[in-house]
N, C-alpha and C positions, 0 to 999 in steps of 0.2 A: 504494500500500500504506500503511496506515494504521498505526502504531507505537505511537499512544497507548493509554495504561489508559485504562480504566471511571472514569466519577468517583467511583464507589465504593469503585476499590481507590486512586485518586488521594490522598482523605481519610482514608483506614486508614492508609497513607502518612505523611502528615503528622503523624496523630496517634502513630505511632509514633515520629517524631522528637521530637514534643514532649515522647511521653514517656522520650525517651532522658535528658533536662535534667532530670529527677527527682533530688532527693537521697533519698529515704529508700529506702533499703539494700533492704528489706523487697519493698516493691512501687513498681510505676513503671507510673503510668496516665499517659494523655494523652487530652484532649478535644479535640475538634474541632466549632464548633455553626458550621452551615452553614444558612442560610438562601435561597433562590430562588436555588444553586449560587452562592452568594458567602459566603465564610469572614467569619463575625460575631467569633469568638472563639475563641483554642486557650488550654487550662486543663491543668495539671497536678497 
């Protein structure tokens, strides 16, 4: 039985923690640039 996510919700994932580390009150994005399924960069 296989228990992993999608690497699609894997990187939704991630980007949402990055955008947990936002300061501005306002909104809180997070980037995730994935390139041949290897994380190039996370941006907030």
């Amino acid at each position: 039985m296989d228990d992993r996510i999608d690497k699609i919700n894997y990187y939704l994932d991630i980007a949402e923690t990055v955008a947990s580390r936002a300061t501005c009150l306002r909104k809180k994005y997070g980037t995730v640039i994935v390139n041949h399924d290897q994380i190039v960069s996370t941006r907030i």
